[in-house]
Structure formats: C-alpha cells, structure tokens
MDAnalysis code that builds the backbone (N, CA, C; Angstrom):
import MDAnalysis as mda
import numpy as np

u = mda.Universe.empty(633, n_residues=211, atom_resindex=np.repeat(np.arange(211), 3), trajectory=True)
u.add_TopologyAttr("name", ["N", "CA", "C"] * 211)
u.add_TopologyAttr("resid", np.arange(1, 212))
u.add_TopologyAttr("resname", ["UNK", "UNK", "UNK", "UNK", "UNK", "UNK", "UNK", "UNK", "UNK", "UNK", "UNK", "UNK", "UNK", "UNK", "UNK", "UNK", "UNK", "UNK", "UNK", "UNK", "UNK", "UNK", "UNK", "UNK", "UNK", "UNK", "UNK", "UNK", "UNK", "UNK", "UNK", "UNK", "UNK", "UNK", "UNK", "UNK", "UNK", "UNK", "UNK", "UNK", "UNK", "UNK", "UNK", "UNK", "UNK", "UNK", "UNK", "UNK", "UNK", "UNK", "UNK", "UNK", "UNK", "UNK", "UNK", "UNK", "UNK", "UNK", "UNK", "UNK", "UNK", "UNK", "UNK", "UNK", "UNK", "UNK", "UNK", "UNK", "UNK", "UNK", "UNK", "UNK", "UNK", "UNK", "UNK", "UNK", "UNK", "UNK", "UNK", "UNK", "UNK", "UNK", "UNK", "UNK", "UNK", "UNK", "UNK", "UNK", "UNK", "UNK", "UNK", "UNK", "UNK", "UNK", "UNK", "UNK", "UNK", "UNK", "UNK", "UNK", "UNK", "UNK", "UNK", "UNK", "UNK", "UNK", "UNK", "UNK", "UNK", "UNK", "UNK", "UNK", "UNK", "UNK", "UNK", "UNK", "UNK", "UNK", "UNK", "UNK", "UNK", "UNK", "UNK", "UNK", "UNK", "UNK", "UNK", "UNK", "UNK", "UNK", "UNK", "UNK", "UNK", "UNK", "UNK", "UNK", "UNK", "UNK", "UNK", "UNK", "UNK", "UNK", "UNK", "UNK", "UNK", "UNK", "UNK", "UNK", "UNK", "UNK", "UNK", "UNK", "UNK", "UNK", "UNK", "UNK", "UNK", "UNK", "UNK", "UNK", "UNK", "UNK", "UNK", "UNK", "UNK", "UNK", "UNK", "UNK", "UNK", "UNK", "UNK", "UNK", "UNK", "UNK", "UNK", "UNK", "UNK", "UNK", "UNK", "UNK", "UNK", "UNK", "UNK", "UNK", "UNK", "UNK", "UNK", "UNK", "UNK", "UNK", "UNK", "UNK", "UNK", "UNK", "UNK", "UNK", "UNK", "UNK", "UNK", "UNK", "UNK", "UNK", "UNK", "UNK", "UNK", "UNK", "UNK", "UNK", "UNK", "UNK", "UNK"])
u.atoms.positions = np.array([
    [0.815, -1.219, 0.000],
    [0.000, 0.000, 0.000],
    [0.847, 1.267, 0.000],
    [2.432, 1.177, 0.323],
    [2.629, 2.436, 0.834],
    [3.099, 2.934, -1.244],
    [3.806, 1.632, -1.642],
    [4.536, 1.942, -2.980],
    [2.775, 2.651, -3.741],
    [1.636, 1.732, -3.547],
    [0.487, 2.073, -4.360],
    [0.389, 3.313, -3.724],
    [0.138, 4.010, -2.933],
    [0.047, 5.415, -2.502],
    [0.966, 6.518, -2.896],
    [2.276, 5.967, -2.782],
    [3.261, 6.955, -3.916],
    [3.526, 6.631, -5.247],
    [3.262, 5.406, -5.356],
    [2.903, 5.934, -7.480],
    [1.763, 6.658, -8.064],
    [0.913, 6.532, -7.100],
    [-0.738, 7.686, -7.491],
    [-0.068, 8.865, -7.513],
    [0.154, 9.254, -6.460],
    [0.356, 10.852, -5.886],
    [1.481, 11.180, -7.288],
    [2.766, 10.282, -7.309],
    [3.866, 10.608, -8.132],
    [3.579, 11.175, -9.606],
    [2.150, 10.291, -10.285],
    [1.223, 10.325, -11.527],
    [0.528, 11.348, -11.582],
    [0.103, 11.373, -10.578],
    [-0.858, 12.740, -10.620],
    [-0.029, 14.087, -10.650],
    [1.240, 13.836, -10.502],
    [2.354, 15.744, -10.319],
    [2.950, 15.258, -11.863],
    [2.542, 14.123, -12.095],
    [3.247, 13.902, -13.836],
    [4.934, 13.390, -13.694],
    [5.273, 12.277, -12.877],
    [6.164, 11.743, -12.426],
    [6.012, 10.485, -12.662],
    [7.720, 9.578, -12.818],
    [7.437, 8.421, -12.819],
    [8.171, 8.045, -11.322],
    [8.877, 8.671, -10.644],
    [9.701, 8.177, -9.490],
    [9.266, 7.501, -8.467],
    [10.675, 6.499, -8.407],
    [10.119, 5.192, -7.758],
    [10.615, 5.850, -6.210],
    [9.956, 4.624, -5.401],
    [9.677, 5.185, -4.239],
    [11.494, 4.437, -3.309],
    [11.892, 3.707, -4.141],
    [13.293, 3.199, -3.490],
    [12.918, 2.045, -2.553],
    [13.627, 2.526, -1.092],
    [13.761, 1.605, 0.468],
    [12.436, 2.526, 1.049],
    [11.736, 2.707, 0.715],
    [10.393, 3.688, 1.561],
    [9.793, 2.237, 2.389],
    [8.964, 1.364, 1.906],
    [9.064, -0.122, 2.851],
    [9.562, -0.507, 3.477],
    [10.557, -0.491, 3.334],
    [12.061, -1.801, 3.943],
    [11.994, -0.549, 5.271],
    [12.227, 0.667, 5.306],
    [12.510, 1.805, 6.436],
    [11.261, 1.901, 7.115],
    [9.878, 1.736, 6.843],
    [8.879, 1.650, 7.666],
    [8.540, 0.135, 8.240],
    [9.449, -0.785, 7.433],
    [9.427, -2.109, 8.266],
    [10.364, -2.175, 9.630],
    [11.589, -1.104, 9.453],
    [12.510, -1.473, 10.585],
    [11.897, -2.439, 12.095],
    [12.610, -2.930, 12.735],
    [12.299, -3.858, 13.782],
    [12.234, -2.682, 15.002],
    [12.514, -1.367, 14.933],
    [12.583, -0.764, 16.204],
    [11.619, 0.091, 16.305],
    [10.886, 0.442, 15.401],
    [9.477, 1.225, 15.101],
    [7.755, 0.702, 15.900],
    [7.757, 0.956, 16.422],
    [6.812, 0.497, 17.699],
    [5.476, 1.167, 16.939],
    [5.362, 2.288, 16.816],
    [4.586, 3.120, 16.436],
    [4.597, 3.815, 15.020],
    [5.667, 4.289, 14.964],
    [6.294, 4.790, 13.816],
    [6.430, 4.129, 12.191],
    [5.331, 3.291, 12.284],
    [5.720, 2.270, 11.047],
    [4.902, 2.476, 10.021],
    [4.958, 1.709, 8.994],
    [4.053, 1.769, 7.955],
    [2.487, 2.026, 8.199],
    [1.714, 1.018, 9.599],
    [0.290, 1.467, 9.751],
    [-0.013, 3.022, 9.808],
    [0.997, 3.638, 10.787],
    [0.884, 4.985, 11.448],
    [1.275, 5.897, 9.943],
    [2.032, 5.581, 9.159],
    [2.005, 6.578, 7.711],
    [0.628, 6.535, 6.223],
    [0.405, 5.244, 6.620],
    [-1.011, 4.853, 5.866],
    [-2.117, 5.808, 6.793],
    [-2.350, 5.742, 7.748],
    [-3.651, 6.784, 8.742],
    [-3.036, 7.703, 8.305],
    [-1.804, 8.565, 8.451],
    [-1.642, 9.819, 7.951],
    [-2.316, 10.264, 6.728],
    [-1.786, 9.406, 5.754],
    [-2.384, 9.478, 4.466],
    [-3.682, 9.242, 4.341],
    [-4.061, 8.392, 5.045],
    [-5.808, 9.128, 4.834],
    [-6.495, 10.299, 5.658],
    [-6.104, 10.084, 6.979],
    [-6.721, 11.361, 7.080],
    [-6.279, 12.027, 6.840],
    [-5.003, 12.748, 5.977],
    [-4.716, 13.973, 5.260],
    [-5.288, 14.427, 4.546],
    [-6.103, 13.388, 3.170],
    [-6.846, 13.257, 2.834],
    [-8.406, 13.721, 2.994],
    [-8.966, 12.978, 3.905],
    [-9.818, 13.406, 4.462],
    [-9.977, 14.527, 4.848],
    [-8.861, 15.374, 5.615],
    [-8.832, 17.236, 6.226],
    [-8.690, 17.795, 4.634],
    [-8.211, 17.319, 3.319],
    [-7.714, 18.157, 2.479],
    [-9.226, 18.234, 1.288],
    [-9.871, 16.733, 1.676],
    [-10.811, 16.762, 0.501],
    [-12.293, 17.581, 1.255],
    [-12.243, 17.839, 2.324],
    [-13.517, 18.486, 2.968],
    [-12.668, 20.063, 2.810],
    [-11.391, 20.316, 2.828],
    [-10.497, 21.825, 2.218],
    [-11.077, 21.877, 1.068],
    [-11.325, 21.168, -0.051],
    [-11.540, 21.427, -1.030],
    [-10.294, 21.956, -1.930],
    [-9.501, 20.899, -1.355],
    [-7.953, 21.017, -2.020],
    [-8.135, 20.420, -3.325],
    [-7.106, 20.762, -4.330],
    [-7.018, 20.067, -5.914],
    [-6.607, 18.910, -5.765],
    [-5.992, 18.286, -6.591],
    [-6.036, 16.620, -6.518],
    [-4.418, 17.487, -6.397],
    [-3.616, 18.229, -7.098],
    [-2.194, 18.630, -6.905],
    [-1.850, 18.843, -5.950],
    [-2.780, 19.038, -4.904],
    [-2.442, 20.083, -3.192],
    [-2.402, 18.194, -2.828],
    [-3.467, 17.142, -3.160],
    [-4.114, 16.333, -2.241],
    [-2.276, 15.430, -2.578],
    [-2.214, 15.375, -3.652],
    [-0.548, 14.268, -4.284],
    [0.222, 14.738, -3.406],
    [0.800, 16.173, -3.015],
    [1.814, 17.016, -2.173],
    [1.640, 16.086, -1.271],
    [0.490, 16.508, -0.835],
    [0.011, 16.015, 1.172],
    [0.540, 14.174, 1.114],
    [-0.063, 13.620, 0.416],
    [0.154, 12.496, 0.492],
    [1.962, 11.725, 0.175],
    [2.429, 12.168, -0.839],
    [4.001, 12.227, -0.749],
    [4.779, 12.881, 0.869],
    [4.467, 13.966, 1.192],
    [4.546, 14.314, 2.114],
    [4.468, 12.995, 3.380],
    [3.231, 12.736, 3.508],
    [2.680, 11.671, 4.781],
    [3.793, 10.532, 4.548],
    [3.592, 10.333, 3.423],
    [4.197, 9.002, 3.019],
    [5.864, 8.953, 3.727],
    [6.666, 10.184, 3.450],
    [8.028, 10.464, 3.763],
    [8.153, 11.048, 5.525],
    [7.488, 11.952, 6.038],
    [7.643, 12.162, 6.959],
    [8.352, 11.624, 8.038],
    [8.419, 10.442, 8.280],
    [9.081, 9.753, 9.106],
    [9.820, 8.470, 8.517],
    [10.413, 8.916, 7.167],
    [10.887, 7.790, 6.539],
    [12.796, 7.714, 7.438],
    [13.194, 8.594, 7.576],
    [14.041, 8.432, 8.816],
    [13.631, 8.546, 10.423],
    [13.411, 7.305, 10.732],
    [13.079, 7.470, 12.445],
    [14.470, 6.844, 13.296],
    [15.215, 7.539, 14.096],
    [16.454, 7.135, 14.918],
    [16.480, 7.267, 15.764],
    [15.518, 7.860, 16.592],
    [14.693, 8.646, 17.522],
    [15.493, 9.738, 18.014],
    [16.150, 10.572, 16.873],
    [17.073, 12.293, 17.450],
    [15.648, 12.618, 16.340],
    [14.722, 13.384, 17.384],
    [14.069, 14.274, 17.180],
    [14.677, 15.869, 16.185],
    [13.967, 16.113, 15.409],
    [14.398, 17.212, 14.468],
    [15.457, 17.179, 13.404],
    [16.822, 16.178, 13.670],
    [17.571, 15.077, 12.905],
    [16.639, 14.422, 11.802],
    [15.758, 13.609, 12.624],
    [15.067, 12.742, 11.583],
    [14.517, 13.128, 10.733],
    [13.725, 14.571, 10.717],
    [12.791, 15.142, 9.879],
    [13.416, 16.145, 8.661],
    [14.868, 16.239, 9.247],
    [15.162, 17.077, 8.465],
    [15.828, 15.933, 7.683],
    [16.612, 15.050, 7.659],
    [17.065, 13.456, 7.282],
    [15.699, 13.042, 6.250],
    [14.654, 13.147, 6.862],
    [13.270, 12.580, 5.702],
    [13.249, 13.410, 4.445],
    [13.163, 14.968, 5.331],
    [13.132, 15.621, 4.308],
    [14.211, 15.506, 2.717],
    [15.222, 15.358, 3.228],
    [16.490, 15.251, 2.218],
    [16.263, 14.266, 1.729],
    [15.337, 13.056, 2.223],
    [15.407, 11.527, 1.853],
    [14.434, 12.048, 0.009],
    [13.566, 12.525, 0.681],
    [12.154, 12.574, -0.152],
    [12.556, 13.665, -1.403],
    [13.810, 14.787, -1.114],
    [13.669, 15.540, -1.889],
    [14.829, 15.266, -3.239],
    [15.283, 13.580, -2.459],
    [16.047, 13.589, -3.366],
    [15.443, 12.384, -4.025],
    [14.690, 11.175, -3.606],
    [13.909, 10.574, -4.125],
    [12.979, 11.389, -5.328],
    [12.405, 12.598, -5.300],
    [11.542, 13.498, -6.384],
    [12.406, 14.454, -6.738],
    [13.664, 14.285, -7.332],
    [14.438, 15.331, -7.954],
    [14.036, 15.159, -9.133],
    [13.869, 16.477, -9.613],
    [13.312, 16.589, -10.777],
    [11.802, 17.080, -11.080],
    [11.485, 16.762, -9.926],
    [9.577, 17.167, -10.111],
    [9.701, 18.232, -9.548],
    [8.822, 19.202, -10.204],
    [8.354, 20.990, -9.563],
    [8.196, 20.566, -8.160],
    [7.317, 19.536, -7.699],
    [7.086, 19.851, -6.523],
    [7.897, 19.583, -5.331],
    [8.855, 19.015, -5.416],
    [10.032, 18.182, -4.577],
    [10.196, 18.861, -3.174],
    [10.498, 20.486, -3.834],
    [10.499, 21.106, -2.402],
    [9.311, 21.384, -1.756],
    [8.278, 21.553, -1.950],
    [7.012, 21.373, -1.512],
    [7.104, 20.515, -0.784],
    [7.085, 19.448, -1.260],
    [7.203, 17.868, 0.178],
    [8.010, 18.093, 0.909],
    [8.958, 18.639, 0.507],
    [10.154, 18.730, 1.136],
    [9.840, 19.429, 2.423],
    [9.580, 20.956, 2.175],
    [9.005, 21.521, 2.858],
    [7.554, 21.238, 4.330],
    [7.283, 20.220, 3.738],
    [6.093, 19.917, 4.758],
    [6.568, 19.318, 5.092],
    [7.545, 18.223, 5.028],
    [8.315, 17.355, 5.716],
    [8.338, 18.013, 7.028],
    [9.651, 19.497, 6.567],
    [10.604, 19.921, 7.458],
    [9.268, 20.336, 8.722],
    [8.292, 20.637, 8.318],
    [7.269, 21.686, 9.253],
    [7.265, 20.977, 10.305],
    [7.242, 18.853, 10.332],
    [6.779, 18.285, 11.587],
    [7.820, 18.271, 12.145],
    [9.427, 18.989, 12.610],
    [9.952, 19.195, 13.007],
    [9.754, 20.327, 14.333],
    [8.595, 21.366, 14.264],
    [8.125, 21.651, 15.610],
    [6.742, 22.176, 15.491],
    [6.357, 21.000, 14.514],
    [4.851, 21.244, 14.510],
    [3.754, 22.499, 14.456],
    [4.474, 22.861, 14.319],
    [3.445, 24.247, 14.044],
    [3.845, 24.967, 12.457],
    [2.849, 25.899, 12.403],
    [2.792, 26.489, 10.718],
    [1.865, 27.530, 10.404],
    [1.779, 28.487, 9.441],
    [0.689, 29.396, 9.416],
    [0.446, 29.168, 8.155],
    [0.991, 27.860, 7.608],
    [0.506, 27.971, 5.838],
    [-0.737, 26.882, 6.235],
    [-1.751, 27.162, 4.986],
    [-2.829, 26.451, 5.660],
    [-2.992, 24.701, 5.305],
    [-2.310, 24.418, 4.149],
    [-2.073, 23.579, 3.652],
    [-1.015, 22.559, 4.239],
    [0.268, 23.109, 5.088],
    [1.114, 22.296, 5.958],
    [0.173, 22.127, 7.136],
    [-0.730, 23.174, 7.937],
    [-1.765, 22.702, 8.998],
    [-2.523, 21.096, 8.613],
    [-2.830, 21.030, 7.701],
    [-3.533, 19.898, 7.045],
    [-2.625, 18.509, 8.017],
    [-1.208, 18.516, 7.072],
    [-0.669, 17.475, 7.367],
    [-0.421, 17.386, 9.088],
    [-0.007, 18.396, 9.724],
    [0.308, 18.306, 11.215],
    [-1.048, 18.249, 11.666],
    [-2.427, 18.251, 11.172],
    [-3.422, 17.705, 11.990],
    [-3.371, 16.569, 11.693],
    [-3.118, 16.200, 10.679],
    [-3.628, 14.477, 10.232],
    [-2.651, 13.713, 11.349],
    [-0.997, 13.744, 11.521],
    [-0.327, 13.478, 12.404],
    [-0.837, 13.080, 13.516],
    [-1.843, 14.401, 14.153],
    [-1.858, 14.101, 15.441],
    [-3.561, 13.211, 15.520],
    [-3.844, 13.087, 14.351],
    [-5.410, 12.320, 14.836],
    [-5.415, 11.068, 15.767],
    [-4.130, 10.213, 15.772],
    [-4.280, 9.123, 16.644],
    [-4.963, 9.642, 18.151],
    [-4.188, 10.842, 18.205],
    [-4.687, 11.465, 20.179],
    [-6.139, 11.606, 20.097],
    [-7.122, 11.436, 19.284],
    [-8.342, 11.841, 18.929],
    [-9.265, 10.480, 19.067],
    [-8.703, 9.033, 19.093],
    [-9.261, 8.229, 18.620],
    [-9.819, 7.656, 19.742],
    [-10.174, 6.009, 20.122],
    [-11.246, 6.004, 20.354],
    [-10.531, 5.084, 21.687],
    [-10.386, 5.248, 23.157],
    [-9.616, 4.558, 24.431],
    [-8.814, 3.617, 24.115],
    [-9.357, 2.237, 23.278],
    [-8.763, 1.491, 22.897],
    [-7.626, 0.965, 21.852],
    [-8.102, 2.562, 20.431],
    [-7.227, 2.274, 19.952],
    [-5.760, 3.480, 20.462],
    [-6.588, 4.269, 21.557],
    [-5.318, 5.236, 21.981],
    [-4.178, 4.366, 22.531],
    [-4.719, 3.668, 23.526],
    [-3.901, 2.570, 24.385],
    [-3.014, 1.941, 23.793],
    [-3.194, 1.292, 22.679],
    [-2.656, 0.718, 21.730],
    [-1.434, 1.429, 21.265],
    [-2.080, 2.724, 20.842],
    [-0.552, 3.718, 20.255],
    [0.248, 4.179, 21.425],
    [-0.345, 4.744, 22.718],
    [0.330, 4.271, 23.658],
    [1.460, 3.096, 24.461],
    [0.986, 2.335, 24.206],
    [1.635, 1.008, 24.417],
    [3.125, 1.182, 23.263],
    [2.618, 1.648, 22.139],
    [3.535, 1.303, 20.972],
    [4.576, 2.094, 21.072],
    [4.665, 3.443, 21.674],
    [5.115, 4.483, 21.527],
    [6.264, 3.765, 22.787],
    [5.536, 3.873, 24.177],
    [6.332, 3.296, 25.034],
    [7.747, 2.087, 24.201],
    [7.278, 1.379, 23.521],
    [8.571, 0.441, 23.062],
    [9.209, 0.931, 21.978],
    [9.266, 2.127, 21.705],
    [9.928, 2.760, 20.691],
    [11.337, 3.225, 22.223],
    [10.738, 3.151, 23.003],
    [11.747, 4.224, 23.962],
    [11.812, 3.232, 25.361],
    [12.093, 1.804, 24.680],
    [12.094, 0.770, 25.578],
    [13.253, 0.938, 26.642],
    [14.631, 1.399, 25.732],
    [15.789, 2.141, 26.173],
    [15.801, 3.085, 27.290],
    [14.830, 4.056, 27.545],
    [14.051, 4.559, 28.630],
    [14.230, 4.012, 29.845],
    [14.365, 3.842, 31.028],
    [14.146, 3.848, 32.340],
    [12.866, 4.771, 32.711],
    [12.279, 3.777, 33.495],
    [10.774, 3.868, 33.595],
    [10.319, 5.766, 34.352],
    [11.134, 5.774, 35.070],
    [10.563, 7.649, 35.742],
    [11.344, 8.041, 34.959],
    [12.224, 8.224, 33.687],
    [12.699, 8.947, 33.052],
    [11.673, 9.198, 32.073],
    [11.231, 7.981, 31.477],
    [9.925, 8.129, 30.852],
    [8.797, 8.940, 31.118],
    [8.621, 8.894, 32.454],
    [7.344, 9.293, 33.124],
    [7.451, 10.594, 32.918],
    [8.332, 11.254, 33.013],
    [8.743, 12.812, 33.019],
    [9.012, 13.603, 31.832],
    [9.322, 12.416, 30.981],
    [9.005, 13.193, 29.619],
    [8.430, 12.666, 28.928],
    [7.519, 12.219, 29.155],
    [6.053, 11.246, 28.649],
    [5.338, 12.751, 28.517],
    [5.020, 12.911, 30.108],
    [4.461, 13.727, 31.053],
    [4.742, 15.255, 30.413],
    [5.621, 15.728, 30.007],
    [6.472, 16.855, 29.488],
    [5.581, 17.083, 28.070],
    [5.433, 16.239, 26.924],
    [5.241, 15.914, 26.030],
    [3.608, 16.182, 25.863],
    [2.973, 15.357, 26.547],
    [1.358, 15.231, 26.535],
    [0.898, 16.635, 27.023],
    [1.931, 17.194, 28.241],
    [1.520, 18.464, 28.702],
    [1.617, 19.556, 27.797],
    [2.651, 20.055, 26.829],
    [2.635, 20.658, 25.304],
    [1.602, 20.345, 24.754],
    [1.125, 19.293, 24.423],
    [-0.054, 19.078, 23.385],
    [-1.310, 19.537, 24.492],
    [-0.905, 19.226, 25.656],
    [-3.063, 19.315, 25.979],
    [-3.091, 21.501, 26.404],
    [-1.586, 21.489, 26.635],
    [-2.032, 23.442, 26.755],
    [-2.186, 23.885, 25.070],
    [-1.872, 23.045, 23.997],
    [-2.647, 24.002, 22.866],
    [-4.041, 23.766, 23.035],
    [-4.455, 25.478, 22.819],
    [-6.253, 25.612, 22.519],
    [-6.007, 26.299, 21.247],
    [-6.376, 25.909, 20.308],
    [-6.943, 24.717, 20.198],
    [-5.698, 23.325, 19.789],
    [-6.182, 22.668, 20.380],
    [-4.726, 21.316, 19.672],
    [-4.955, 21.324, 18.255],
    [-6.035, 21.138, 17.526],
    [-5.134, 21.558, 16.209],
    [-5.916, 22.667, 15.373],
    [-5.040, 22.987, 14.243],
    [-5.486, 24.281, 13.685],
    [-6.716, 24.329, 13.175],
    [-6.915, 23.475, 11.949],
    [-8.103, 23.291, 10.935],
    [-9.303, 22.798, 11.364],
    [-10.674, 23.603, 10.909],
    [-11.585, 23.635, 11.733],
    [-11.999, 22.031, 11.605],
    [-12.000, 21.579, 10.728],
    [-12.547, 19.969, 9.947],
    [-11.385, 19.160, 10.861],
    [-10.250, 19.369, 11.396],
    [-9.900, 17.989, 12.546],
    [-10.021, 18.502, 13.879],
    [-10.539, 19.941, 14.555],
    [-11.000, 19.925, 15.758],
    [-12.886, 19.457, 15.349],
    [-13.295, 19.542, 14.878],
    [-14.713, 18.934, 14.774],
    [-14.374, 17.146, 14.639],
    [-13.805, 16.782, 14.606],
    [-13.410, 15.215, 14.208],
    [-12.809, 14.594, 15.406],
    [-11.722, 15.015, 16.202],
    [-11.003, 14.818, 17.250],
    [-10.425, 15.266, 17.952],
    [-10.801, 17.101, 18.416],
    [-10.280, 18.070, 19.312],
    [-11.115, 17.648, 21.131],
    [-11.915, 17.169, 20.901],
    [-12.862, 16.843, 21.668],
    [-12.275, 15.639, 22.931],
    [-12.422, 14.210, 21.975],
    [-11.315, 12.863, 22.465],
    [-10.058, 13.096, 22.873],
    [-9.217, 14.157, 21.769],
    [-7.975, 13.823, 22.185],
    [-7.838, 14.595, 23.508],
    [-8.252, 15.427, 23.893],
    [-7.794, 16.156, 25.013],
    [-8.452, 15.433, 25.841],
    [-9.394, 14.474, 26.072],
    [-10.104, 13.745, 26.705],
    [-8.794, 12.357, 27.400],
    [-8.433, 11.736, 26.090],
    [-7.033, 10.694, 26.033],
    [-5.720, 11.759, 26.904],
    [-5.496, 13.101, 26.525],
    [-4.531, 13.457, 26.742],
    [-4.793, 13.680, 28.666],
    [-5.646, 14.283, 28.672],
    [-6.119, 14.254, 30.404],
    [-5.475, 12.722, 30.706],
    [-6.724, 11.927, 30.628],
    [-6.083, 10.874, 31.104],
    [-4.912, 10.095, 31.208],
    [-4.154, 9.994, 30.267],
    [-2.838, 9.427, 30.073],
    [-1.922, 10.173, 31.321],
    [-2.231, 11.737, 31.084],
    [-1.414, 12.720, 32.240],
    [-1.721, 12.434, 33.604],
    [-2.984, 12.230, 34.045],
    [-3.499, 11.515, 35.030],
    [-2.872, 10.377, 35.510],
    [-2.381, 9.261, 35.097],
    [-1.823, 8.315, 35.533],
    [-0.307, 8.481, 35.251],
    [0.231, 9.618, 34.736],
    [1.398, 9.636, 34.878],
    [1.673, 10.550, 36.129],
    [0.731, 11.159, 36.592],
    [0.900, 11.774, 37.612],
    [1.657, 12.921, 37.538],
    [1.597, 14.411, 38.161],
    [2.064, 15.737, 37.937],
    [3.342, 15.864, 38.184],
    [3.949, 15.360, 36.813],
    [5.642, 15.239, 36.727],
    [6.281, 16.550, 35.850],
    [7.211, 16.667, 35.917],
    [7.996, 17.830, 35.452],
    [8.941, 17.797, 35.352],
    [9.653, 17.886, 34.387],
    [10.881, 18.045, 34.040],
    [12.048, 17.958, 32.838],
    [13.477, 17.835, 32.827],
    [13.584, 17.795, 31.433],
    [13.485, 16.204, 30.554],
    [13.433, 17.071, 29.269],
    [13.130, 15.605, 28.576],
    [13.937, 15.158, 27.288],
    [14.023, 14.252, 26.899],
    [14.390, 14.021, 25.594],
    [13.934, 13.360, 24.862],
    [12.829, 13.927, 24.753],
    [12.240, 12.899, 24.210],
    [11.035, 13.605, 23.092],
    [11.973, 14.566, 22.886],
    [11.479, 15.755, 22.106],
    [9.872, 16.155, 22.285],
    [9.334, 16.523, 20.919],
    [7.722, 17.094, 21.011],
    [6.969, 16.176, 20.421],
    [7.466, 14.855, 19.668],
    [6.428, 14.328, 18.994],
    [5.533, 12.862, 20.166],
    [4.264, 12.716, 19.659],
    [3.551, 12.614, 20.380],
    [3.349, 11.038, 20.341],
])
C-alpha cells in the first residue's frame, strides 16, 4: 500500500519516481509506532482534512508524498530525523516541480506548528491518533512506550508527562476547523487521562515534542 500510494500521488504531479527503500525503512524492527500502519492513517486522514479543504487533486498528491516520507528516517534524534526525511524525499523526487514542496512539509513536523494552511492539514492528520477512540489510543500508547524501551521507567514518566503536557495546553490542539470537529474533543479527553496516571511530573526531557 505504501509503494500504491506513492505511485498515485507521483502520476498525478506527472512523475514516474520510484519510491526506493520507503518499505524496507517503515518495516525497521525498532518502530513500535512509527511504522508503515501509522504513515497509511496519515495518508488518509490527510486526505480526508484536504478533501472536505476542497484542495485540488495537486495540493491532495503534495500532502500524500509528504505523509508518506515524513518519518521515513526514524532514529529517535528528534528534528535530525525530519530534516534526514526531508532530504530523503527531496532527493527521491528530484526533478519534479514539486520536490520542495514535500520537502518543505516534511521539514514543518519538526516543531509542529505552521501558518501555511495547507502544511496545517498534514500536522493535523499526524496528530489524529490522540483523537481516537480509548482502545485504539492505548494501543498507540503502548507502541510508543517500546519505541523508547531504552528509557528507564521515571525517566519516561517525566518526559512522557512533558510531552502530553505541550499538546493538551494548545487551545486549540489543532489548527483546521474539519480535525478539531473530528477529534479536538477525544484527544484532550485521552490526553487528560494518560497525564493523570502519569501523575504531575515535570521536568527535562528528551524525548522531544512528537507525540
């Protein structure tokens, strides 16, 4: 699915470029969360926020090349990786007008925020897992935890804790009106709770901003 998702998008900007190791890097064995399922949900609900935008099918190919690469380097050095994807993707589409475009939205989930309205798209789709439904939060929870198995358990706790607390003080958590009507509601609902049982911790972290 991920190669069928970037030969559409690639066709539609009038490209033939192949997608390379994009599989083999969302298969890695250390990706808990971070894997191929979690870039397929991107890609649809990017989708989904872009086709209720009333984006062109050219804006919708961007977004989706974009999703697709975003975390095609995961090493877990936060801001490293994204800028690493970015270079991955822009050299995978050399040659296409739009290269830096992806490129560009790549770089944005590096601290998540944006005032273009079209990179908002993709950093809501990102965060829809926090939106979803106890069981399947738990789940990405759980997953996330063994990405950072390496962790010692109150080191975790504190920048677990650090992390969830950034996301639940944005009002609104995300920009575009079509993913706070969808999951602004739940996720701060998931994000309470998770903080709740981590109990009112503080401190530094490394474990950067992503969620």
């Amino acid at each position: 699915m991920l190669e069928v998702s970037w030969h559409d998008a690639v066709r539609e900007l009038g490209g033939t470029h192949d997608p390379g190791d994009l599989a083999e890097r969302y298969a890695e064995p250390h990706r808990g969360y971070h894997n191929a399922d979690h870039v397929l949900a991107v890609v649809r609900d990017v989708n989904v926020l872009a086709e209720a935008d009333h984006r062109t099918a050219r804006e919708r190919a961007v977004l989706t090349l974009a999703a697709l690469a975003h975390d095609v380097v995961y090493d877990g050095k936060p801001g490293d990786d994204e800028r690493r994807s970015a270079e991955w993707v822009r050299e995978r589409l050399a040659g296409l007008p739009e290269a830096d475009d992806v490129a560009d939205l790549v770089l944005a989930t590096v601290n998540h925020t944006s005032d273009d309205p079209l990179t908002c798209l993709l950093l809501d789709a990102d965060l829809a897992i926090l939106g979803s439904d106890p069981a399947t939060y738990e789940l990405y929870r759980t997953a996330v935890r063994t990405e950072y198995a390496h962790v010692p358990d109150d080191a975790w706790r504190i920048g677990r804790a650090n992390v969830l607390r950034t996301l639940a003080q944005r009002d609104p958590l995300y920009v575009t009106p079509q993913a706070r009507d969808r999951w602004e509601a739940r996720a701060k609902a998931n994000l309470a709770a998770e903080l709740s049982s981590l109990g009112d911790l503080g401190g530094l972290s490394d474990l950067g901003d992503r969620p």
